[in-house]
C-alpha positions as CSV (number, residue, x, y, z in Angstrom):
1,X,-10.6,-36.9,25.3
2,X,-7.6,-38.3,23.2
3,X,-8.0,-35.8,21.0
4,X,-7.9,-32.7,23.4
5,X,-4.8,-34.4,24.5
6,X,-3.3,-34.4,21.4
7,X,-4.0,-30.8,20.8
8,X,-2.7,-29.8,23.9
9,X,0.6,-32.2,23.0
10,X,1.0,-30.5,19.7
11,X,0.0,-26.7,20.5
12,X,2.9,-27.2,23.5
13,X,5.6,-29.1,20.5
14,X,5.2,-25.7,18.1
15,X,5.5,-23.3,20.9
16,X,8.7,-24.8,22.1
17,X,10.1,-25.3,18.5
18,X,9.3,-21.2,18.1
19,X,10.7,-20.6,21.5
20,X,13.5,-21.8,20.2
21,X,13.7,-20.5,16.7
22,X,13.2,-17.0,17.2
23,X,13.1,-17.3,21.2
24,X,16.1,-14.6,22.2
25,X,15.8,-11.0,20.8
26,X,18.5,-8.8,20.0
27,X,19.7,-7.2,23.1
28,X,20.8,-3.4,23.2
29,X,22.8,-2.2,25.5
30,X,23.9,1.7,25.6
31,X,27.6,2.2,27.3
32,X,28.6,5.7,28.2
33,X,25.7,7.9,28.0
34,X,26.0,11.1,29.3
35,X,24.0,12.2,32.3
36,X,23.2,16.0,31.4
37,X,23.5,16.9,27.7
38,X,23.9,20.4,26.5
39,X,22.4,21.4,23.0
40,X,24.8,22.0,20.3
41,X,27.4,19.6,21.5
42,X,28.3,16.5,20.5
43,X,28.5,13.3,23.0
44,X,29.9,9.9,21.6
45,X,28.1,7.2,22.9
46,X,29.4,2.9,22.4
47,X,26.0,0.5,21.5
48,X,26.8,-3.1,22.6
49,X,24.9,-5.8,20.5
50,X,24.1,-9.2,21.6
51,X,22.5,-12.3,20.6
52,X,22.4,-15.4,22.5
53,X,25.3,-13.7,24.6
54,X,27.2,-13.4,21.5
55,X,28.3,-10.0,19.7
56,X,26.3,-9.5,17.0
57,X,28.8,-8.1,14.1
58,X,26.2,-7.1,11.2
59,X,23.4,-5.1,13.6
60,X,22.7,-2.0,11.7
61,X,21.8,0.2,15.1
62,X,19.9,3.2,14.9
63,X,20.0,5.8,17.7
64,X,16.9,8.3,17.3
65,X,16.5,11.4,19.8
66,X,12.7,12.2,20.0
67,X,11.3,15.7,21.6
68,X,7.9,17.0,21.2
69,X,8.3,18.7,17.4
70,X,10.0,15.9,15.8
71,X,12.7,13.8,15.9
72,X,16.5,12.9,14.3
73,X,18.3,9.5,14.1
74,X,21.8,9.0,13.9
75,X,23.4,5.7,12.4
76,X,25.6,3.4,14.5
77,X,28.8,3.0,13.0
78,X,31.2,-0.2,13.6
79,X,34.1,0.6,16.4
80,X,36.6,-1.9,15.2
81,X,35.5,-4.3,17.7
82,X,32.7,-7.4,17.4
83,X,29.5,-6.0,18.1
84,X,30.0,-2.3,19.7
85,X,28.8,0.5,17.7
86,X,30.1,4.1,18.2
87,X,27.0,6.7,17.4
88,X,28.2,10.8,17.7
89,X,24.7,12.3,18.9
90,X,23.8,16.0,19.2
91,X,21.1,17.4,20.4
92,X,20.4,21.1,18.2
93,X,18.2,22.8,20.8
94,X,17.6,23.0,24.6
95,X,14.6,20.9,25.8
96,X,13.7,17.9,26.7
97,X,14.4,14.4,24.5
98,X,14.0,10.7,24.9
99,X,15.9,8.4,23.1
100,X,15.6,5.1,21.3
101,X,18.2,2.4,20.1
């Protein structure tokens, strides 16, 4: 029964010490997106990135707009400010998309 224990003591160490190591994601958050968007033109849209509650200076953000035929992704470019990203995003034809950061 010791043993079981001792399992159970050590399976619950490494998931805390993983929890901890790679426990808190990368969070995305997307400020300024336009509600309707018409095709051709171009909207600007700000990408905050966080860690820990910390702006994240070297995130690399991708912004890809997705429709039934295909897709296009537009680079994230620094904004002169710790961890917001400006993107320019058009849309070439009318339909609908989806997007993904």
């Amino acid at each position: 029964m010791r043993r079981v224990y001792t399992i159970i003591a050590i399976w619950f160490a490494l998931a805390a010490l993983t929890t901890t190591a790679f426990g808190d994601p990368l969070r995305i958050k997307v400020e300024n997106a336009p509600n309707a968007v018409v095709a051709g033109e171009t909207y600007i849209v700000d990408v905050l990135v966080t860690k820990y509650g910390r702006r994240v200076r070297t995130a690399h953000p991708v912004v890809t707009v997705s429709w039934a035929g295909g897709s296009f992704s537009y680079r994230a470019e620094n904004a002169n400010h710790d961890g917001i990203y400006r993107v320019r995003v058009r849309v070439p034809l009318p339909g609908k998309f989806t997007y993904d950061v």
